[in-house]
Biotite code that builds the C-alpha atoms (Angstrom):
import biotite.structure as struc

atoms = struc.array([
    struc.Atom([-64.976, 65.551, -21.470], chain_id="A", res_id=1, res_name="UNK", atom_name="CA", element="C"),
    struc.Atom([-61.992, 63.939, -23.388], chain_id="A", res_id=2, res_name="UNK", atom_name="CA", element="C"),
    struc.Atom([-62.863, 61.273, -26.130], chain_id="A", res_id=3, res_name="UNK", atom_name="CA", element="C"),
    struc.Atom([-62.145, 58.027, -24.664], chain_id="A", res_id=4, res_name="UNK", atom_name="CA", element="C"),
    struc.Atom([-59.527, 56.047, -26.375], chain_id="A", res_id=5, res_name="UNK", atom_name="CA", element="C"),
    struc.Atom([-60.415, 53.268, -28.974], chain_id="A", res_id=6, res_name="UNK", atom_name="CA", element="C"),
    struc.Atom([-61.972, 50.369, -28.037], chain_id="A", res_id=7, res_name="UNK", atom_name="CA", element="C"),
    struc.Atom([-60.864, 46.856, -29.710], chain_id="A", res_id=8, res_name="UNK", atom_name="CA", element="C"),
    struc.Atom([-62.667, 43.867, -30.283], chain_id="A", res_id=9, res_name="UNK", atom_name="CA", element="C"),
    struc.Atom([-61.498, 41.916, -27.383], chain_id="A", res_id=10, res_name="UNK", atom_name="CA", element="C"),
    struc.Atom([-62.982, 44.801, -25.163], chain_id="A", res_id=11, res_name="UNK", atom_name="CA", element="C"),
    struc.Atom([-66.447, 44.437, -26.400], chain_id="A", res_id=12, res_name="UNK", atom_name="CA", element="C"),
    struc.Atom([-67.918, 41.298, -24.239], chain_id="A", res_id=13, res_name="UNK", atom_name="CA", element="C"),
    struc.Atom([-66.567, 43.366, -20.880], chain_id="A", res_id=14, res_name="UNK", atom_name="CA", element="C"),
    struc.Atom([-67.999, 46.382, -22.097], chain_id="A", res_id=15, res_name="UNK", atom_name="CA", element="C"),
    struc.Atom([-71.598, 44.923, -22.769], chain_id="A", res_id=16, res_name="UNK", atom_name="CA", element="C"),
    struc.Atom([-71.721, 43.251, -19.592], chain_id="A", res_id=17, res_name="UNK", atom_name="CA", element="C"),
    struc.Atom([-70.847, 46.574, -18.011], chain_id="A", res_id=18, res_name="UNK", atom_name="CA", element="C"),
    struc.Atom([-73.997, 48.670, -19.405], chain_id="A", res_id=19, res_name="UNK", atom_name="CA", element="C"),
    struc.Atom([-76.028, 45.574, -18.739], chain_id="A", res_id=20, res_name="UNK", atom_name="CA", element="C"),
    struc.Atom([-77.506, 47.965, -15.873], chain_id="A", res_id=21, res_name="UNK", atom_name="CA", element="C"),
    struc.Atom([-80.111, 50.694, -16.955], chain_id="A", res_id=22, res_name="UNK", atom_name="CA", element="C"),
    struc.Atom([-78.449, 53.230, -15.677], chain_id="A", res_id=23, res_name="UNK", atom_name="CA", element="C"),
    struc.Atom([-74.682, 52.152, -16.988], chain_id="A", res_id=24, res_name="UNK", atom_name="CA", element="C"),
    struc.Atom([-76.559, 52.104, -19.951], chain_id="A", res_id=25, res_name="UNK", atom_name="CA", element="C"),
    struc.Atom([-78.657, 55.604, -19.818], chain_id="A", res_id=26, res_name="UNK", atom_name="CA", element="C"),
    struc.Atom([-74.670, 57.182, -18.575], chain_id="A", res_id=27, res_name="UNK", atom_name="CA", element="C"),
    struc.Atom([-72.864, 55.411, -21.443], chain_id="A", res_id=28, res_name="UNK", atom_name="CA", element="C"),
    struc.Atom([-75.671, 57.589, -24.210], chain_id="A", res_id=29, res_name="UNK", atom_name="CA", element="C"),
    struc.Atom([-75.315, 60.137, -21.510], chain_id="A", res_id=30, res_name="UNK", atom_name="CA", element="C"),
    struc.Atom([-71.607, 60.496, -22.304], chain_id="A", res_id=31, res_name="UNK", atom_name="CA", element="C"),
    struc.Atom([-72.272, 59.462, -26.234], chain_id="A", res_id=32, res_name="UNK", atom_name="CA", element="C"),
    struc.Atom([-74.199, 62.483, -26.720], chain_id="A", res_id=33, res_name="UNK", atom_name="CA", element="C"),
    struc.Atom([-71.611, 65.126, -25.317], chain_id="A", res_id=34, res_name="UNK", atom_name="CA", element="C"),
    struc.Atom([-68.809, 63.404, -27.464], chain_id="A", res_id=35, res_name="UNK", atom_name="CA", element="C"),
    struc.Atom([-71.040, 63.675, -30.665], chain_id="A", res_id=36, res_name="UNK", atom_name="CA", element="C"),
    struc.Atom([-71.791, 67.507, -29.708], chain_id="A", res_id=37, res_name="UNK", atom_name="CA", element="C"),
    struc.Atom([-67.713, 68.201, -29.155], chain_id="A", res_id=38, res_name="UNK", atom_name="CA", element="C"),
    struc.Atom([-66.637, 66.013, -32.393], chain_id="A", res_id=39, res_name="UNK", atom_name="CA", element="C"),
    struc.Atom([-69.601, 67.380, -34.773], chain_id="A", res_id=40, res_name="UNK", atom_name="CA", element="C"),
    struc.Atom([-67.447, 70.461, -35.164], chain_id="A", res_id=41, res_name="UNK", atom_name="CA", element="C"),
    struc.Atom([-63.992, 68.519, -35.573], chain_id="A", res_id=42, res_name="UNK", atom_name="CA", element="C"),
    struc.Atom([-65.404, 66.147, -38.170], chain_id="A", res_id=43, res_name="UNK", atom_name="CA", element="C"),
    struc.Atom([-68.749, 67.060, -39.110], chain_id="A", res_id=44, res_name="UNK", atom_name="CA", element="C"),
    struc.Atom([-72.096, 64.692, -39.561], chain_id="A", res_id=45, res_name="UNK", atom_name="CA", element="C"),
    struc.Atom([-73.083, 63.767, -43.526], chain_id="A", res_id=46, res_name="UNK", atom_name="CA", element="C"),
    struc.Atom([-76.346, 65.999, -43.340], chain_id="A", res_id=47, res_name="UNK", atom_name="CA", element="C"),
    struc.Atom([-75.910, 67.015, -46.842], chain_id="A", res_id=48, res_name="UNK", atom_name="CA", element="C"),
    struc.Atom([-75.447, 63.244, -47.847], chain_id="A", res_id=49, res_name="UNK", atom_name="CA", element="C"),
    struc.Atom([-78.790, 62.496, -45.623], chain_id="A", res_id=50, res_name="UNK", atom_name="CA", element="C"),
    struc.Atom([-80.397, 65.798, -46.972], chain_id="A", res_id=51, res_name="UNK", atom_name="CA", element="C"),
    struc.Atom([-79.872, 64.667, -50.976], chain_id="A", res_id=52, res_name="UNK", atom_name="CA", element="C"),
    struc.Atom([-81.764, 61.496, -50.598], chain_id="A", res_id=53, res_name="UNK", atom_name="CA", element="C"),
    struc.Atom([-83.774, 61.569, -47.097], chain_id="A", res_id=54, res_name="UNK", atom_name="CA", element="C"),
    struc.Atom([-84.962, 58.017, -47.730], chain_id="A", res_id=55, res_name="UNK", atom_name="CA", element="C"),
    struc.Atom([-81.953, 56.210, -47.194], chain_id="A", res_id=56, res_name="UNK", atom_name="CA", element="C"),
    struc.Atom([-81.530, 56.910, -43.906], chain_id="A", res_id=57, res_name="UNK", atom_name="CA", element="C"),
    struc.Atom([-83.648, 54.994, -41.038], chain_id="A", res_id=58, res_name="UNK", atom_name="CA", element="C"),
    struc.Atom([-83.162, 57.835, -38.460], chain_id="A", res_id=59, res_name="UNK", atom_name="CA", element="C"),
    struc.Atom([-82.000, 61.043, -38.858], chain_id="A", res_id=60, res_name="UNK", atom_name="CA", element="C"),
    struc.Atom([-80.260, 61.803, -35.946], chain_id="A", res_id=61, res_name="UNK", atom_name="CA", element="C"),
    struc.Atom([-78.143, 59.170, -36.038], chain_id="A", res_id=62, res_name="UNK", atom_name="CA", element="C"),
    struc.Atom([-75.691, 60.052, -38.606], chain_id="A", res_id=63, res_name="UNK", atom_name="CA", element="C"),
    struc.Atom([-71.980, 59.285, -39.906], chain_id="A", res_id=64, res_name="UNK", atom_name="CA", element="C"),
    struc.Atom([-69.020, 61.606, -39.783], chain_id="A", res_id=65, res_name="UNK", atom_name="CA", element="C"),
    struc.Atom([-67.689, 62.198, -43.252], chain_id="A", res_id=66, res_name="UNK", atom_name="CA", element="C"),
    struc.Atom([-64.630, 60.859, -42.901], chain_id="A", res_id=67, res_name="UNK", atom_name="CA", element="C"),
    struc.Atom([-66.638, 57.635, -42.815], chain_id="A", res_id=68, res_name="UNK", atom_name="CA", element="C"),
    struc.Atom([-68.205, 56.992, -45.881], chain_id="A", res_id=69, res_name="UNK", atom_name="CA", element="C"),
    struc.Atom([-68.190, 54.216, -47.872], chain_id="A", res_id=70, res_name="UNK", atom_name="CA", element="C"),
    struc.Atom([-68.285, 54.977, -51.291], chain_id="A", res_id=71, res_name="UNK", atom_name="CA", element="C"),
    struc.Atom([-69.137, 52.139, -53.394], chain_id="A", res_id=72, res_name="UNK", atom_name="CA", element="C"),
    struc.Atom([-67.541, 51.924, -56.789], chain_id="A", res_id=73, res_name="UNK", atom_name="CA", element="C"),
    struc.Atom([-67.459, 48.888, -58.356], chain_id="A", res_id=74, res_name="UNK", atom_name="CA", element="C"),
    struc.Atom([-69.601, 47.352, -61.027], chain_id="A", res_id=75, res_name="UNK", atom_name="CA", element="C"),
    struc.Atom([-73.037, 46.393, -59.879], chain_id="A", res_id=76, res_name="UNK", atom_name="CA", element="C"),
    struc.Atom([-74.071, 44.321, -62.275], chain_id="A", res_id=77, res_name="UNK", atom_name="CA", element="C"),
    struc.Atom([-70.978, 41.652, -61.200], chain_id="A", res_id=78, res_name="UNK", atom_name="CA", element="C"),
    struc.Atom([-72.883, 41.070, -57.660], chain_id="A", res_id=79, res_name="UNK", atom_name="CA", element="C"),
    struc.Atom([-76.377, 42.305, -58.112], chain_id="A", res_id=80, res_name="UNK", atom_name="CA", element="C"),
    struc.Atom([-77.358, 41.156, -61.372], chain_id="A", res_id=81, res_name="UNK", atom_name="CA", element="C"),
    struc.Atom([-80.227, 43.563, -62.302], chain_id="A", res_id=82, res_name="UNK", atom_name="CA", element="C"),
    struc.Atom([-80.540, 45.358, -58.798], chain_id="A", res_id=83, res_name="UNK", atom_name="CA", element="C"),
    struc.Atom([-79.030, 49.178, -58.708], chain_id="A", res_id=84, res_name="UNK", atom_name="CA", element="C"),
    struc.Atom([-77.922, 50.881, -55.849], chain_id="A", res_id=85, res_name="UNK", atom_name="CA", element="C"),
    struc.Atom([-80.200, 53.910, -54.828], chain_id="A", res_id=86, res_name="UNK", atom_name="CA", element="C"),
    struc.Atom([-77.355, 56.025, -53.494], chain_id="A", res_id=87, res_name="UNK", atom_name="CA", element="C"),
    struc.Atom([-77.139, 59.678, -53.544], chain_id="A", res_id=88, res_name="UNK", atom_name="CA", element="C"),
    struc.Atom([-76.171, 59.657, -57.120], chain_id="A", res_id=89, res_name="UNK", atom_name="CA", element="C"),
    struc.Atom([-76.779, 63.843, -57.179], chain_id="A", res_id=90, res_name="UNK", atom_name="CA", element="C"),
    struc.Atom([-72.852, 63.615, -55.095], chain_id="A", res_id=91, res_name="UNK", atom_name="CA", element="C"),
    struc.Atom([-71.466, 61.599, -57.992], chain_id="A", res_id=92, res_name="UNK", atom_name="CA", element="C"),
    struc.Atom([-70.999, 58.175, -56.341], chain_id="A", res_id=93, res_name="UNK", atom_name="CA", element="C"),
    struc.Atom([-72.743, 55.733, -54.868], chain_id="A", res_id=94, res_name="UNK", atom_name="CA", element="C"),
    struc.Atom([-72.158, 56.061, -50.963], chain_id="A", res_id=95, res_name="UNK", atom_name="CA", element="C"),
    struc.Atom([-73.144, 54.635, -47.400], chain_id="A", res_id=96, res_name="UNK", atom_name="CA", element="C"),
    struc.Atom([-72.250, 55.678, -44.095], chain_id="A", res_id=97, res_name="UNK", atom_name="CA", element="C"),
    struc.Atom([-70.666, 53.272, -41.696], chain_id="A", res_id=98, res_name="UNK", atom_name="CA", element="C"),
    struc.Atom([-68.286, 54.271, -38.731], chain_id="A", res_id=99, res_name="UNK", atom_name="CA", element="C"),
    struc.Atom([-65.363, 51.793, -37.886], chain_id="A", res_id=100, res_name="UNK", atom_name="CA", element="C"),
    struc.Atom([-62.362, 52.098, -35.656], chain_id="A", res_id=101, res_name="UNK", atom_name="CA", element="C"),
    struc.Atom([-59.871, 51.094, -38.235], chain_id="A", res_id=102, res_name="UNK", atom_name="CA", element="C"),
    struc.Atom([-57.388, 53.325, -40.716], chain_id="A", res_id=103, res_name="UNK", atom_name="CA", element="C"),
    struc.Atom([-59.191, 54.003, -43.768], chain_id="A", res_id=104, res_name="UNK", atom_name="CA", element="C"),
    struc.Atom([-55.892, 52.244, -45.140], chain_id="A", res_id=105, res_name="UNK", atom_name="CA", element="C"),
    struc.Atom([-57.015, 48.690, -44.196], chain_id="A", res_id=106, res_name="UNK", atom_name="CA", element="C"),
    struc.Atom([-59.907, 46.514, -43.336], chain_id="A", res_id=107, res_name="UNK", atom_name="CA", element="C"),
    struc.Atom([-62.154, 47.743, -40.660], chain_id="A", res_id=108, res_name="UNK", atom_name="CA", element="C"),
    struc.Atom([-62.272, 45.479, -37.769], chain_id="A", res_id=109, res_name="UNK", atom_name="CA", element="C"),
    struc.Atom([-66.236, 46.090, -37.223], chain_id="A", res_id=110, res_name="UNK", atom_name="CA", element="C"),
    struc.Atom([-68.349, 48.395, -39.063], chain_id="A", res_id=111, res_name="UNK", atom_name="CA", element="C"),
    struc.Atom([-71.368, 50.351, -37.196], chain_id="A", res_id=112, res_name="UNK", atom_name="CA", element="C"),
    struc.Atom([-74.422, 51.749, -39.483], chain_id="A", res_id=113, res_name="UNK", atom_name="CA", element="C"),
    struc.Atom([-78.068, 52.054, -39.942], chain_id="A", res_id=114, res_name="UNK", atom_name="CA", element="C"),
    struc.Atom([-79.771, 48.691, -39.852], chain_id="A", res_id=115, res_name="UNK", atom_name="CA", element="C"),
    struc.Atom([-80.949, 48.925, -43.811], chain_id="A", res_id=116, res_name="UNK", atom_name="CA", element="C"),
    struc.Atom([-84.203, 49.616, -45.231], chain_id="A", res_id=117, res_name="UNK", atom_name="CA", element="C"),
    struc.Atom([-86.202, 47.129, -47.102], chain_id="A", res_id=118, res_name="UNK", atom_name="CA", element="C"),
    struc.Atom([-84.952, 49.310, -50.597], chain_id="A", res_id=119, res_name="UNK", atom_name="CA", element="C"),
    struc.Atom([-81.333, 49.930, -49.232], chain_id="A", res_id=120, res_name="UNK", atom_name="CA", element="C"),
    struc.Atom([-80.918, 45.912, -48.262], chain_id="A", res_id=121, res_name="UNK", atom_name="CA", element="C"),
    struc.Atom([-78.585, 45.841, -51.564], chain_id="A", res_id=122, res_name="UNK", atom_name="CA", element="C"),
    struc.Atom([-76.739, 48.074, -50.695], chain_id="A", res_id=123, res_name="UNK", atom_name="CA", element="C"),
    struc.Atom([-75.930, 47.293, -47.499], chain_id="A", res_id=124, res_name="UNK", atom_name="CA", element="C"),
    struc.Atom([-74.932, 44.141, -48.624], chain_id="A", res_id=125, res_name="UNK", atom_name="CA", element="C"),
    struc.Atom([-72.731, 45.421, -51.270], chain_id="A", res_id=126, res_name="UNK", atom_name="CA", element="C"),
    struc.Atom([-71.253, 47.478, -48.434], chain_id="A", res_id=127, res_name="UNK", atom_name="CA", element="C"),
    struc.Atom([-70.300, 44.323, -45.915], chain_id="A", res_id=128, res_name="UNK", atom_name="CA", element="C"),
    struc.Atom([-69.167, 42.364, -49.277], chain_id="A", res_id=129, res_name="UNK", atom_name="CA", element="C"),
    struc.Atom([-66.525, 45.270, -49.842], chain_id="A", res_id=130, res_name="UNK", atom_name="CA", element="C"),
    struc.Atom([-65.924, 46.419, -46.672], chain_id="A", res_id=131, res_name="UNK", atom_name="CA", element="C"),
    struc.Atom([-65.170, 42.588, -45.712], chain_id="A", res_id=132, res_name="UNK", atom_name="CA", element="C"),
    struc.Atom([-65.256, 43.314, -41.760], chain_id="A", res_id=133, res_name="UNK", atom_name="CA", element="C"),
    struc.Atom([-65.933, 39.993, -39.966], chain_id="A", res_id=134, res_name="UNK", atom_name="CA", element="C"),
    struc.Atom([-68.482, 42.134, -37.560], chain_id="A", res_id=135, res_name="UNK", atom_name="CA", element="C"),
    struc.Atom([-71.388, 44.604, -38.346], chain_id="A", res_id=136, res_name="UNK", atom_name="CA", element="C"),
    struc.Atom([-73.377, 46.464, -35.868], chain_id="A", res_id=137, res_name="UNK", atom_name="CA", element="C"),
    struc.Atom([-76.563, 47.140, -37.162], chain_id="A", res_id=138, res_name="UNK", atom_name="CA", element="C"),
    struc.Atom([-78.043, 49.980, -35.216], chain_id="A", res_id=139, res_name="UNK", atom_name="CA", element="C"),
    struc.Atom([-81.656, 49.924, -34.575], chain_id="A", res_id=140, res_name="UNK", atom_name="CA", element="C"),
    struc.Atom([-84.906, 49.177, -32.397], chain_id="A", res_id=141, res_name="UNK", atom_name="CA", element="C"),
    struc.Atom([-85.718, 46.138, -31.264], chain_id="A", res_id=142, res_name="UNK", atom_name="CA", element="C"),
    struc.Atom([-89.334, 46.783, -31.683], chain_id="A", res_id=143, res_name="UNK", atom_name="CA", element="C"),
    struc.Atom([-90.528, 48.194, -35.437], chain_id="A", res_id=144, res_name="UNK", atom_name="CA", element="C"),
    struc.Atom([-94.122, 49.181, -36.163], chain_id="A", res_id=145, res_name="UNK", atom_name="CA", element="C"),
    struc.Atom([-95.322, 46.960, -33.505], chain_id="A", res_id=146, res_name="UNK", atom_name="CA", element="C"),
    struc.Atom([-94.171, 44.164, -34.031], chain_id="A", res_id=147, res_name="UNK", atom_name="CA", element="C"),
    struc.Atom([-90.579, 42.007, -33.049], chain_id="A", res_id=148, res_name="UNK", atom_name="CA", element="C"),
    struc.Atom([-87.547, 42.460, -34.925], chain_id="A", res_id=149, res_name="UNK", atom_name="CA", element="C"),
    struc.Atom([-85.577, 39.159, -35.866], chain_id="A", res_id=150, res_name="UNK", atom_name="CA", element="C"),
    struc.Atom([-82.598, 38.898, -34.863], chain_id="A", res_id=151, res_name="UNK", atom_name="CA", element="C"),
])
């Protein structure tokens, strides 16, 4: 299956009311899944960023290519006051992973990622504040531990 090309920002609204069906939806992770299998050995997934510190990460199988992370270098103190970033500091720099469809050489039109954990939230933050994409797809359930996600 070849990858399918790009997708802009204008496309989005058309393509979300094209999975609005269950099963355009069920083909569309369908055809996510084989991509990931064919592009895990072109670009590889960040398990040794998600093995260092396992509690960053909300799911495990749902994990950024290395190409895509977001290392964040700049002085915490300046934006967080006394709150520290919990990043795998055993890689030597603080990092988070986020997929985007833009050149690493400019802004990122949206950024996809983990929806954070209650100890990554700074981070996260830190991430949109220096990433400074005008869209961020936060990727997960709905429904947490029984109860209704805000949204």
């Amino acid at each position: 299956m070849p990858s399918p090309p790009p997708s802009g920002v204008q496309d989005l609204k058309g393509h979300i009311q094209h999975i609005k069906s269950d099963d355009a939806l069920f083909a569309e992770f369908q055809r996510l899944d084989v991509l990931t299998g064919q592009q895990d050995g072109d670009y590889g997934l960040t398990s040794k960023m998600a093995d260092v510190v396992p509690a960053l990460n909300r799911y495990k199988d749902m994990l950024p290519y290395d190409q895509n992370i977001v290392r964040l270098d700049r002085d915490w103190d300046t934006y967080c006051g006394d709150q520290q970033p919990i990043g795998p500091l055993a890689c030597g720099y603080d990092a988070l992973g986020r997929a985007e469809v833009a050149p690493m050489e400019r802004l990122p039109e949206y950024i996809a990622t983990q929806g954070p954990l209650t100890h990554t939230e700074a981070d996260f933050l830190f991430m949109v504040h220096q990433q400074r994409s005008p869209i961020v797809i936060m990727l997960c359930k709905y429904v947490q531990s029984s109860s209704y996600t805000r949204i």
